[in-house]
C-alpha positions as CSV (number, residue, x, y, z in Angstrom):
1,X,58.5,98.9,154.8
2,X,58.4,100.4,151.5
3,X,57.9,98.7,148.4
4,X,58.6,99.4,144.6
5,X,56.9,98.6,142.1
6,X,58.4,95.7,140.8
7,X,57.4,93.3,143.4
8,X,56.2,90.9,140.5
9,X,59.7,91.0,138.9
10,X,59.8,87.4,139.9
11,X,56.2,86.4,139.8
12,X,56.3,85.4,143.5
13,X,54.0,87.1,146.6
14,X,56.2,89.2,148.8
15,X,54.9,89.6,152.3
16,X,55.0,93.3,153.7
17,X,58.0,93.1,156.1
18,X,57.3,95.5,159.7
19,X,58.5,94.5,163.0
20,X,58.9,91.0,164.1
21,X,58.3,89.9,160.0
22,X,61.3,92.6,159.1
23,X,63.5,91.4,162.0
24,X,63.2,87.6,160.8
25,X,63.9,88.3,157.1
26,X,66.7,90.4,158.1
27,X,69.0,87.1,159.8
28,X,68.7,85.2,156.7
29,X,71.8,87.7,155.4
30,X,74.4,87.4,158.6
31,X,75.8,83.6,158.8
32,X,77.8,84.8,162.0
33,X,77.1,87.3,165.0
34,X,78.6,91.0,163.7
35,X,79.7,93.9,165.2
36,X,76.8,96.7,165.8
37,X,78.1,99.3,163.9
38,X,78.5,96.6,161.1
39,X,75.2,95.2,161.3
40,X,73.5,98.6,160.9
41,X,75.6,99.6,157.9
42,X,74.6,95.9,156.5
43,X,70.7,96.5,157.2
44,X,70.9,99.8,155.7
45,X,72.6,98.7,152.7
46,X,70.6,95.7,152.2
47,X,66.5,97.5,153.1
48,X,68.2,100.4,150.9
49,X,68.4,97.8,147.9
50,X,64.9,95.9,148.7
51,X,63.2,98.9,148.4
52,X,64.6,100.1,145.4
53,X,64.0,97.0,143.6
54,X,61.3,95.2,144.9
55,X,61.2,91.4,144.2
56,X,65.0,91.8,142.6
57,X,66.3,92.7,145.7
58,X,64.7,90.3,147.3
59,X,65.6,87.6,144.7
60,X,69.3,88.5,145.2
61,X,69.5,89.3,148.7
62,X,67.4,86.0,149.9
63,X,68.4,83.4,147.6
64,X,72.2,85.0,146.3
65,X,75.2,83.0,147.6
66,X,76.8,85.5,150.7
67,X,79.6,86.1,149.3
68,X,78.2,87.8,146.8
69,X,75.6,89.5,148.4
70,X,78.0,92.2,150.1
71,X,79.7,93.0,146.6
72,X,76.5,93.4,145.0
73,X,74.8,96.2,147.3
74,X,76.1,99.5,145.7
75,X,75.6,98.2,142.4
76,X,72.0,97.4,143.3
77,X,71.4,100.8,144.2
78,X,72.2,102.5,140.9
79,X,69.2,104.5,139.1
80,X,70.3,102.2,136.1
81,X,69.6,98.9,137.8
82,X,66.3,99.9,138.8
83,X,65.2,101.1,135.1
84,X,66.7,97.7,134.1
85,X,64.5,95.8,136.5
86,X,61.0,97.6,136.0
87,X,61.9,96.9,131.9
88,X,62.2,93.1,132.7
89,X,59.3,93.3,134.7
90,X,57.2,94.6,132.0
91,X,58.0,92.3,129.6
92,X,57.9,89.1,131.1
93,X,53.7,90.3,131.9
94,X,54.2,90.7,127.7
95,X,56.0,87.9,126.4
96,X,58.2,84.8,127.1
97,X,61.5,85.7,128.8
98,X,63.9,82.7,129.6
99,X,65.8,82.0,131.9
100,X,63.1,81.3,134.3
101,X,62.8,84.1,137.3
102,X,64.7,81.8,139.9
103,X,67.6,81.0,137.1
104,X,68.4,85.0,136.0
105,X,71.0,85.4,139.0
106,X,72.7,81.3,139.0
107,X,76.1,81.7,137.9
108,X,76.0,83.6,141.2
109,X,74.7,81.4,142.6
110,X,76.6,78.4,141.5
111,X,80.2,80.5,142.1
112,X,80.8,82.1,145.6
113,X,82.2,86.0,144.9
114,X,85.3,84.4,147.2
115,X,85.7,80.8,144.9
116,X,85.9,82.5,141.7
117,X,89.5,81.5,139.5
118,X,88.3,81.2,136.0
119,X,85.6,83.9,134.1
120,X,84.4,83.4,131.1
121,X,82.1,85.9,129.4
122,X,79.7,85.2,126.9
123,X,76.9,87.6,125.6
124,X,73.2,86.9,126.0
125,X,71.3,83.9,127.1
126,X,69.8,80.9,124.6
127,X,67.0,82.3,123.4
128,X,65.1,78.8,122.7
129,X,62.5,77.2,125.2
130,X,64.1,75.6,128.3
131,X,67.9,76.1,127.1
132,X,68.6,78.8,129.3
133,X,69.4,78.5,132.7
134,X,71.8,81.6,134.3
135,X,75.1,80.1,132.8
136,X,76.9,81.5,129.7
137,X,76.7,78.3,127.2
138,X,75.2,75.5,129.1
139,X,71.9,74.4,128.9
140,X,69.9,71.8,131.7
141,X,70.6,68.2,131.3
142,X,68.6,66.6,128.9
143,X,68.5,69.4,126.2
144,X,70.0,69.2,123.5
145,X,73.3,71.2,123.0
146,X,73.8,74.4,121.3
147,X,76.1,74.7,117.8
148,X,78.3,76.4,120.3
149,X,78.1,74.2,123.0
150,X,78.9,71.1,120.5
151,X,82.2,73.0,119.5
152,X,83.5,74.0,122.9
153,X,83.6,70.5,123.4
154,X,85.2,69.6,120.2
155,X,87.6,71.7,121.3
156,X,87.9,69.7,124.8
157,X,88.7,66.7,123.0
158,X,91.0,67.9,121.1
159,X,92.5,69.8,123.8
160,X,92.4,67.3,126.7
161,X,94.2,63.7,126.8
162,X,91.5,61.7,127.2
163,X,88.3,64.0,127.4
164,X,85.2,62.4,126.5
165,X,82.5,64.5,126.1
166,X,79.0,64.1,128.6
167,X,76.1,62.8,127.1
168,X,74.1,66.3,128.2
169,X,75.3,70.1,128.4
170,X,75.4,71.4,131.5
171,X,78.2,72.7,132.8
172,X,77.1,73.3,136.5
173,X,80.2,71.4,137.4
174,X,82.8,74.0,136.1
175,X,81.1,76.1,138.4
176,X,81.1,74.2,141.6
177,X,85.1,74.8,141.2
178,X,85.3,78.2,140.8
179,X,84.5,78.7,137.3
180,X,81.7,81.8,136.6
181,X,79.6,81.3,133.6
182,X,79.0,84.9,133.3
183,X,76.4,86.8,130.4
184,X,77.1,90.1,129.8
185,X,73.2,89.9,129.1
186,X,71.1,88.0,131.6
187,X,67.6,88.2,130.3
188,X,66.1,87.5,126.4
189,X,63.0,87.3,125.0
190,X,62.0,83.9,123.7
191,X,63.3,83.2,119.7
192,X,65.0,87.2,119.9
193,X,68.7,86.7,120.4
194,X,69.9,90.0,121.7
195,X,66.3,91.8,122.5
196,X,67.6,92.7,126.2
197,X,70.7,94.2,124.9
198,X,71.4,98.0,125.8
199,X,68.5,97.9,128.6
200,X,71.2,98.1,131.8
201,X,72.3,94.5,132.1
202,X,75.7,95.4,130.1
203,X,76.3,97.7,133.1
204,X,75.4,95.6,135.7
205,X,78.1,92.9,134.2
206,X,80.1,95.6,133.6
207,X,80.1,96.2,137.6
208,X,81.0,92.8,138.2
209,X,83.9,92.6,136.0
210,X,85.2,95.7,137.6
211,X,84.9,93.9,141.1
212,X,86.5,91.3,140.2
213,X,89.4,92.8,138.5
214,X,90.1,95.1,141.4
215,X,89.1,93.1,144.7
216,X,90.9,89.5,143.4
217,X,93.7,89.1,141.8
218,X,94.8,85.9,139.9
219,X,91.5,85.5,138.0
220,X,91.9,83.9,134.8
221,X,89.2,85.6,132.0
222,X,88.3,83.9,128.9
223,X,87.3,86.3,127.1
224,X,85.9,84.1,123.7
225,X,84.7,86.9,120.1
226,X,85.4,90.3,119.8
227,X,82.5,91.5,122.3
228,X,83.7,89.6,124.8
229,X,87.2,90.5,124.0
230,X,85.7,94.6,124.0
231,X,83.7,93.7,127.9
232,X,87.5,92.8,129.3
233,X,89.5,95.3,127.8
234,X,90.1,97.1,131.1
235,X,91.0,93.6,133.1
236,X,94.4,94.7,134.5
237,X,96.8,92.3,132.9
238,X,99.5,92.0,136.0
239,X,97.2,91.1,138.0
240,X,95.3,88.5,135.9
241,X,95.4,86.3,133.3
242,X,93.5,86.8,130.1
243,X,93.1,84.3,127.0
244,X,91.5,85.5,124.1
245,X,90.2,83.3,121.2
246,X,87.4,83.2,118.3
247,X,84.1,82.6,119.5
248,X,83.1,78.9,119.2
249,X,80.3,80.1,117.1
250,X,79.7,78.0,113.6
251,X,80.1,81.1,112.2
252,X,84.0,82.1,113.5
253,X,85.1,79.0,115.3
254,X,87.4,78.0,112.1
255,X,89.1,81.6,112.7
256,X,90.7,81.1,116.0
257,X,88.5,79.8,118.7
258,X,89.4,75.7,117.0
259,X,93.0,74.8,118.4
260,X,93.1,77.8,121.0
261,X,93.8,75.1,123.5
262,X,92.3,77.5,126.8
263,X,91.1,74.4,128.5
264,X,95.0,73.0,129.0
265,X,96.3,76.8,129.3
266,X,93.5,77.2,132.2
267,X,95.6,74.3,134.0
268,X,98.3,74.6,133.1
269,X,98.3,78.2,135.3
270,X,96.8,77.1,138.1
271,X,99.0,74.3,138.0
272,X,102.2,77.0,138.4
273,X,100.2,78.8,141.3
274,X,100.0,75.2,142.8
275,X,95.9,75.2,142.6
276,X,93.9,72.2,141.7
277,X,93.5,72.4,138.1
278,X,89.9,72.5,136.8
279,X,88.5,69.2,135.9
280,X,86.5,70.0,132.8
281,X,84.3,66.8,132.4
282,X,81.4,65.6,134.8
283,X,82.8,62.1,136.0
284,X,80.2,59.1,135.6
285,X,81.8,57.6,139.0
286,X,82.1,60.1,141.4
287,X,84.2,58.1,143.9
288,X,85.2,54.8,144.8
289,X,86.0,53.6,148.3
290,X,87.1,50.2,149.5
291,X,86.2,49.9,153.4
292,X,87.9,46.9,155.3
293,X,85.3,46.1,158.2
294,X,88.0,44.5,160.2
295,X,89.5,47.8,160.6
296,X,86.5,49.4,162.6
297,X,87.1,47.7,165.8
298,X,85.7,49.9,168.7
299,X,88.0,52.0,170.9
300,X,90.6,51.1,168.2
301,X,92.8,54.8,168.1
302,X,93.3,53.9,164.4
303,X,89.6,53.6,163.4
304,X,89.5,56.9,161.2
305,X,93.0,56.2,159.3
306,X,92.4,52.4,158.9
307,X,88.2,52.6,158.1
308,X,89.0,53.4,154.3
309,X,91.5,50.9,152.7
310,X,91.5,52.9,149.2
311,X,89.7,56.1,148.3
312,X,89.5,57.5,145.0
313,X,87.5,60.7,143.8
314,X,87.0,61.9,140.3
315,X,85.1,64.4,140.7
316,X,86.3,67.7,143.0
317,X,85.4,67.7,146.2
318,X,87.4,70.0,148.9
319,X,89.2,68.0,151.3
320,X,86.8,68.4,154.0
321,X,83.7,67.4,152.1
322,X,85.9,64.3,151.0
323,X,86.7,63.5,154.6
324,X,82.9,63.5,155.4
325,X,81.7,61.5,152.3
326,X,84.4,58.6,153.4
327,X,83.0,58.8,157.2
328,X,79.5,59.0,155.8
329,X,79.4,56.2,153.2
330,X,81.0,53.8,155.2
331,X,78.1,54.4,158.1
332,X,75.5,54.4,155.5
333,X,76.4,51.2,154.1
334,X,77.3,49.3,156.6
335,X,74.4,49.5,158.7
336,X,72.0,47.8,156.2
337,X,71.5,44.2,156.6
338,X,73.0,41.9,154.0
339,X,69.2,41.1,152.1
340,X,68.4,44.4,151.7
341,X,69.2,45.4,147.5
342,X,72.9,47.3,146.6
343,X,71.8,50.6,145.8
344,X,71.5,53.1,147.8
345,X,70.2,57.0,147.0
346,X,71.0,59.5,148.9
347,X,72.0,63.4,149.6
348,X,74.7,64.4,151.8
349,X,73.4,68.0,153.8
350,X,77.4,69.6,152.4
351,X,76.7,68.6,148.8
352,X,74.1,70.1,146.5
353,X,74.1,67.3,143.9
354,X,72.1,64.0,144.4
355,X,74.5,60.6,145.0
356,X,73.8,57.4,144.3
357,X,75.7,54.4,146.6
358,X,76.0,51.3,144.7
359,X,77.9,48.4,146.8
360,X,79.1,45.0,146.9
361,X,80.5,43.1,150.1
362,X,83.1,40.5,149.8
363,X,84.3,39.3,152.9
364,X,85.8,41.7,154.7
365,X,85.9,43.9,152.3
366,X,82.8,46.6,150.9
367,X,83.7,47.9,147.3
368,X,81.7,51.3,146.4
369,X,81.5,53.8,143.2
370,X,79.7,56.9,143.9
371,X,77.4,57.9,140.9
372,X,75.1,60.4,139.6
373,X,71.6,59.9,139.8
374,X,71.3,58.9,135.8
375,X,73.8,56.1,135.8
376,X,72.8,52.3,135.5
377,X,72.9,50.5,138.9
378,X,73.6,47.1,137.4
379,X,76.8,48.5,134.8
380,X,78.4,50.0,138.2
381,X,77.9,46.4,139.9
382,X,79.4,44.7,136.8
383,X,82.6,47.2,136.8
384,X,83.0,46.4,141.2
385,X,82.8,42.8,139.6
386,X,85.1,43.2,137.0
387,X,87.3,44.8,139.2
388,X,87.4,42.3,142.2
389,X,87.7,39.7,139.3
390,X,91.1,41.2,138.2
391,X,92.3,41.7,141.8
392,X,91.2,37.9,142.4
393,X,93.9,37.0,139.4
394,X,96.3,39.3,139.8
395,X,96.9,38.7,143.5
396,X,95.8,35.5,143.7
397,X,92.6,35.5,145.5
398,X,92.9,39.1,146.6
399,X,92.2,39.8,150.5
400,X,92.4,42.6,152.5
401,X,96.5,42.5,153.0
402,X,96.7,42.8,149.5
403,X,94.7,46.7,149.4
404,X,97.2,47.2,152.5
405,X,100.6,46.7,151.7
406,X,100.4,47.0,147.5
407,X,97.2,50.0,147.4
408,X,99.6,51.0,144.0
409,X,99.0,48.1,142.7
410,X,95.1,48.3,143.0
411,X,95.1,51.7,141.9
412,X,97.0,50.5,139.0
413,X,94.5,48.2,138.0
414,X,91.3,50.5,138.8
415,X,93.1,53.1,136.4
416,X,92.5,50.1,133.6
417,X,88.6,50.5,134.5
418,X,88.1,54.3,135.1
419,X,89.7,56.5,133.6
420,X,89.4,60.7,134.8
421,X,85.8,59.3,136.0
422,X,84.9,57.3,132.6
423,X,84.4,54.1,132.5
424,X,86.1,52.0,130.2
425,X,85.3,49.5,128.0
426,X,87.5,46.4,129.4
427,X,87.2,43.5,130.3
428,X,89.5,41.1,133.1
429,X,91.2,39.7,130.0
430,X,92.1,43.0,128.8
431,X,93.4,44.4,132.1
432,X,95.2,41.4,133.4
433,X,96.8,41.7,130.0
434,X,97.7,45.3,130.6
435,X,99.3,44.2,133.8
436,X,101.3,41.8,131.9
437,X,102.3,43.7,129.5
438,X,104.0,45.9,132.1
439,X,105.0,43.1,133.5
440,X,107.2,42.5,130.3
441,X,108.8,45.6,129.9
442,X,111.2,45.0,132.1
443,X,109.6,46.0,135.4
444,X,112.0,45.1,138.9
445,X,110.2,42.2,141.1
446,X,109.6,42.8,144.2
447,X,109.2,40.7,146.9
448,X,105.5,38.8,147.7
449,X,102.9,38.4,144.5
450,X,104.9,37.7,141.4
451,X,102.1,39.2,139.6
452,X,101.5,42.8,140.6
453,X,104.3,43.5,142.7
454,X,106.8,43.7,139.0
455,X,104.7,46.4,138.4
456,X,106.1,49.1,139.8
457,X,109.7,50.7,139.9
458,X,110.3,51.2,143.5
């Protein structure tokens, strides 16, 4: 086969592709068996674009998310594309050009073409060392955040009931539920804001705008400064939604991006199209699952209903993946022997972040929060203490009936503890006291614990 000139666009050894070589690289871009007539049309599309643009083909065709991949061949084909990716090529043999090669095409990568609800634009990359990493206005975890960064989430706060912001900037986990970080620039040379604009990367965003606009429909664009507001003005406004607002720049976030309140607005449409509404903070606890070993009796027809007394997830999963993680933790935990330490780290093959099991086993019952891999092992077993301890005193030496017939009332009491995925600083005195309090406010009893069970209105 072929090949440009620009096979060092990514700095990585392409192998000449002929024969058996070209026929293996060419499955890696069908997930299911197609039709002949389609497959040729696919492999024409997709050698017509490796060719063209050497290592940038293969970067996108290779490593792009599917869903993408089909959208993107005509545009790849353009003459400008090709002038863009021989300039980018050139300079990185020059000078220091961030994002990373492997990090140019990730909001892509992090947002399936098919997933996408929310856009929001921004205009070139960060232009510091190791800020940049494919997504308008994050940076990786553990750099420090951007002037912007810091007031798009002072507007979070301000904006969300009880939003607290991370302790890092990265905002991968907007995109894991359909929100596209997109640049209009995707490339910049290091400590040169702006040094890539008006070399063909204005056009390629351009292009994926236009797809967008006219293969979805219901997309809602941010569009945050007046060049961002210019890149959208052709977004066709019945069948989208579009929020505009002052960039949160130092320099014009006082004019109109402060108090524009496009988190809640964000919701609150998806909310009327009965979507999940975008949950703008990474939780600290993932999940937290209470199993009730009694319940996994063999050949019991119940097993799978009755395994999980009480599941809880703060952080978005699809319905599938949280059907799996409940199977999956269970097995995981319960196979290890009782001297063997409470934490467990591990990766699930449907989830692309790393999770960390940390467990406790009282009786019948196991108690476990799903974290991140940067949380403190021994805080998550104090809060599964602290919350056993408040079961214990509200229900009077808690046991598994107790998570069966009153789960409200457990829920009621973990809400106390975490709150949208945040812990919170309690303590049992403090959330019995909550409880209480209720209690007081003239709350009906119901029949069995005197405690919990006034609660709740029924």
């Amino acid at each position: 086969m072929k090949r440009g000139p620009l096979d060092k666009f990514f700095q990585k050894t392409i192998e000449s592709a002929s024969g058996n070589e070209a026929s293996k690289k060419c499955k890696v871009f069908s997930s299911f068996p197609k039709q002949p007539l389609e497959q040729d049309k696919e492999n024409k599309n997709h050698n017509s674009a490796r060719e063209t643009l050497g290592a940038l083909g293969d970067e996108l065709l290779v490593d792009l998310e599917p869903s993408w991949k089909k959208q993107l061949y005509p545009i790849l084909n353009q003459k400008t594309i090709e002038n863009l990716a021989q300039f980018v090529l050139q300079e990185r043999k020059r000078k220091a050009v961030f994002p990373p090669e492997h990090l140019v095409f990730n909001a892509f990568k992090k947002c399936p073409f098919n997933k996408v609800r929310v856009v929001i634009v921004g205009q070139d990359p960060y232009h510091g060392p190791g800020q940049a990493h494919g997504l308008c206005f994050s940076v990786p975890t553990g750099v420090k955040c951007p002037p912007s960064l810091e007031n798009i989430f002072k507007e979070l706060e301000n904006d969300i009931p009880g939003y607290r912001r991370p302790p890092h900037g990265n905002l991968e986990h907007w995109c894991e539920q359909g929100v596209l970080l997109l640049n209009s620039v995707l490339t910049v040379e290091a400590h040169k804001p702006a040094s890539h604009s008006n070399k063909g990367w204005e056009h390629f965003t351009d292009e994926v705008i236009k797809l967008l606009n006219v293969q979805r429909t219901g997309i809602i664009f941010l569009l945050w400064g007046k060049y961002a507001q210019q890149k959208g003005k052709d977004i066709d406004r019945k069948k989208h939604h579009v929020l505009v607002a002052a960039h949160p720049s130092p320099y014009s976030a006082t004019n109109g991006w402060f108090g524009c309140r496009h988190f809640s607005k964000v919701n609150e449409v998806l909310k009327s199209k009965h979507d999940t509404p975008i949950n703008w903070y990474k939780a600290e606890i993932l999940f937290v699952h209470i199993y009730d070993i009694c319940a996994a009796k063999p050949l019991s027809y119940f097993h799978q209903t009755l395994l999980a007394r009480l599941t809880k997830f703060y952080s978005f999963y699809s319905e599938e993946n949280q059907q799996r993680l409940i199977r999956e933790c269970y097995a995981l935990v319960t196979r290890r022997s009782e001297d063997m330490c409470n934490f467990l780290e591990t990766s699930f093959p449907f989830l692309e972040e790393e999770v960390r099991l940390i467990y406790r086993h009282y009786a019948t019952l196991y108690f476990i929060c799903g974290v991140d891999a940067v949380e403190s092992e021994l805080g998550i077993l104090d809060l599964i203490q602290v919350f056993v301890e408040t079961l214990d005193r509200c229900f009077e030496n808690v046991c598994e009936l107790d998570i069966i017939f009153h789960p409200d009332k457990v829920h009621y009491v973990l809400d106390e503890i975490i709150v949208g995925g945040l812990v919170m600083e309690t303590s049992v005195t403090e959330i019995y006291g909550a409880v209480q309090l209720a209690n007081n406010q003239g709350a009906k009893v119901l029949p069995g614990n005197k405690t919990l069970n006034r609660v709740f209105r029924q």
